[in-house]
N, C-alpha and C positions, 0 to 999 in steps of 0.2 A: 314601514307602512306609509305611502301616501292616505291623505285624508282630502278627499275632493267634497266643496261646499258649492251644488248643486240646487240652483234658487231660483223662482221664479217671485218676483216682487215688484210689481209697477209702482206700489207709490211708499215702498223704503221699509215697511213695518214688518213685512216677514224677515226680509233680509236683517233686520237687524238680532230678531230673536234665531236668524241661521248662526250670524257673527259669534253670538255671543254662545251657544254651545260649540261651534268647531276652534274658537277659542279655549274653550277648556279643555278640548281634546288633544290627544296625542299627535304627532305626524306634522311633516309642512303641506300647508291648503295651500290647493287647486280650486281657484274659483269658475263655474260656470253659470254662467249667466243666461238661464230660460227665458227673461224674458225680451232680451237681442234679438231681433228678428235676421238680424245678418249672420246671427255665432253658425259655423259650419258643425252641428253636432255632430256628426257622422265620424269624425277624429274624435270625437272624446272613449276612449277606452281602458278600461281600468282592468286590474288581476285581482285573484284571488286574495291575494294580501291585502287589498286595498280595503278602505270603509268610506263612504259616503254619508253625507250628510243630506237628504233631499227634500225639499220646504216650499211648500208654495203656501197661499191663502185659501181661505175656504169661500167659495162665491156661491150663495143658496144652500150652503150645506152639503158642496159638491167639486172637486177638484176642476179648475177651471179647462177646457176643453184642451187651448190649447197647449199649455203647460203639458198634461198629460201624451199631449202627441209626440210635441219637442224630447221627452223626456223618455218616449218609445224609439227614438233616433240615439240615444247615446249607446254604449256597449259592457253591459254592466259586467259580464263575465261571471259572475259567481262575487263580486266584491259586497263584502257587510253592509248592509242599510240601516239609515238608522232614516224616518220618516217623520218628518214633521208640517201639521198644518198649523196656520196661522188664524186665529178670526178674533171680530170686534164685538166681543162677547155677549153674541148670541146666541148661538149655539153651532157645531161644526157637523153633525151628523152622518154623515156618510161619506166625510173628506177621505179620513186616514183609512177605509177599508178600499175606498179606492184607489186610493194612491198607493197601498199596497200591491194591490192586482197591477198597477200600472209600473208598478219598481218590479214586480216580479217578471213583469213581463219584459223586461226591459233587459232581465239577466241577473238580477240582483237578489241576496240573499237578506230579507227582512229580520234585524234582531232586536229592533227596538223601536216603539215608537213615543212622539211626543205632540199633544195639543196645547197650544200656547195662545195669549191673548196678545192681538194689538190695536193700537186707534183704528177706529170704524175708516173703513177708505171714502164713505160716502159721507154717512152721517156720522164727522168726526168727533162732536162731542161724548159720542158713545166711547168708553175706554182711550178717554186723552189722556195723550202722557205715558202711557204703556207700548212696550214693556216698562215698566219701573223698576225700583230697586230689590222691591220686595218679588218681583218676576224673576229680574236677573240672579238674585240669590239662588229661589226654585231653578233656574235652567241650569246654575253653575254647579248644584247639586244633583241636578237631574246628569250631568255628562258626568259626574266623577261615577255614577251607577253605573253609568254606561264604559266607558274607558274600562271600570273593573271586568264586564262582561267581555270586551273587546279583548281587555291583558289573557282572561283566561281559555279563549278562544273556543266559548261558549255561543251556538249557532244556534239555537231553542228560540222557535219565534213565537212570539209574544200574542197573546190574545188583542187584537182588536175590535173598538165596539164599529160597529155600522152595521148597514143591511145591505143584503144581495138578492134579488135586483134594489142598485142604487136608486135614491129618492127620484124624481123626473126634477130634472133640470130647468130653470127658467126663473120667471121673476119676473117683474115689473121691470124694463132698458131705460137705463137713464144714461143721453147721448150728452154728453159736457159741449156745449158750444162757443165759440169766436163772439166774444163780445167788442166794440167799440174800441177797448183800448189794444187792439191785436193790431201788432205793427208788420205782420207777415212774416215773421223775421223765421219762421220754419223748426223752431224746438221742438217743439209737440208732434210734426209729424216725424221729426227723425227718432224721436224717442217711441213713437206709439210701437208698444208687441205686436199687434196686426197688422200695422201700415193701413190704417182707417182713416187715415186725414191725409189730403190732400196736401203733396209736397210743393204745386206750385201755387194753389189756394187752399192753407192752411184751413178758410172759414167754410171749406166743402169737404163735408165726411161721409164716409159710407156707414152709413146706420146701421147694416143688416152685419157687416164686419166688425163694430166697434161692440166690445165685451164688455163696457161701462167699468173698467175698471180705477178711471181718473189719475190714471199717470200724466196725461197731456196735461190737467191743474196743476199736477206737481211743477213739472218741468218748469210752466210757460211762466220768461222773467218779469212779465209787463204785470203776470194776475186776469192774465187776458181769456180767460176761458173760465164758462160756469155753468153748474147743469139748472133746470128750468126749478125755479123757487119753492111753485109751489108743490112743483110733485116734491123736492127735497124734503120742504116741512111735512107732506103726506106720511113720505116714507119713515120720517124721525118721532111720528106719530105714533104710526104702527110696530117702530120698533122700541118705544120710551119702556115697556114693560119689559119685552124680554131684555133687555140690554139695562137694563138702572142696575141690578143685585150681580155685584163684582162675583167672577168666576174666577177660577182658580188653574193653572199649570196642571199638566197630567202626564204621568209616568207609564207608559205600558212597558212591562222588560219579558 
């Protein structure tokens, strides 16, 4: 059995809670990388043997647009799913049912799914530090449940919560900006999933393209990029209640 670890992660947090369950799992990984703008999905094809690992974040309580498209270009064939969304524990609502509909659609056989917490991608104070130890324990136990289901090649798909129709999508866009100390030096736009920033002026983004995901903060080595202050505090405002009472890892089998 290959075990392909199918991710989309701009700023490191999903991907590490992917790491850490196809680590526990059976099989040599296959990494795919959703959020590559240049990865040629259309080669990735998997068999009926195979299981998948597929994890994105939750953005508004909705699997991110284009993840989901990227993700209707692979060839799932009939190969095991296992589903995971990622969020900065606020709440994830209608991720994992659409990212089911979107793994099924894609050809894949949903047997498991998994909600997991990581740092806020925006307002990172919210769930700093996570996944932690006490996560990683939950997810190294959450994959030995799962492996057991995979060994006994048990297909019974799992109840997921969300709704259908999904929540409407949106939110308040917060565009990360070229501050002062940007040396042009082009990180950020070869890292961005949408190709939103401007390759030969990094400090010109297209707004209407940019998912406010803050990979280009990650990336850029100067610390040259930052989104507008005070909408930040607004946003850290409005999220201090649902996001202070630590959540917890979830097993759907």
């Amino acid at each position: 059995m290959k075990l392909y670890n199918i991710v989309f992660s701009p700023t490191g947090g999903t991907k590490k809670v992917a790491d850490c369950l196809t680590g526990a799992l059976e099989g040599d990984v296959t990494t795919v990388d959703l959020t590559d703008s240049k990865q040629d999905l259309n080669t990735v094809s998997l068999t009926k043997e195979d299981a998948a690992v597929i994890s994105v974040p939750s953005y508004g309580g909705r699997v991110p647009a284009v993840a989901a498209e990227r993700l209707g270009v692979v060839h799932g064939n009939g190969a095991r799913a296992i589903l995971v969304c990622v969020y900065g524990n606020r709440a994830y609502e209608d991720t994992l049912v659409e990212l089911e509909d979107a793994a099924k659609q894609a050809g894949f056989q949903v047997i498991a799914a998994v909600a997991a917490i990581a740092e806020h991608s925006i307002a990172r104070q919210f769930a700093a530090g996570r996944p932690d130890a006490q996560d990683i324990a939950q997810l190294s136990d959450f994959a030995k449940q799962i492996q057991h289901k995979l060994s006994e090649a048990d297909a019974s798909e799992p109840t997921i919560p969300g709704n259908s129709p999904y929540k409407k999508a949106g939110g308040v866009s917060m565009v990360p900006k070229a501050t002062k100390e940007c040396t042009n030096c082009g990180a950020c736009a070869a890292a961005c999933p949408v190709q939103a920033i401007d390759k030969e002026n990094p400090k010109k983004v297209d707004e209407k393209a940019c998912i406010s995901c803050m990979r280009c903060i990650v990336v850029c080595p100067h610390g040259a990029r930052k989104v507008n202050p005070v909408m930040l505090s607004a946003a850290s405002l409005m999220l201090k209640k649902a996001c202070s009472e630590r959540k917890e890892c979830e097993l759907f089998l």
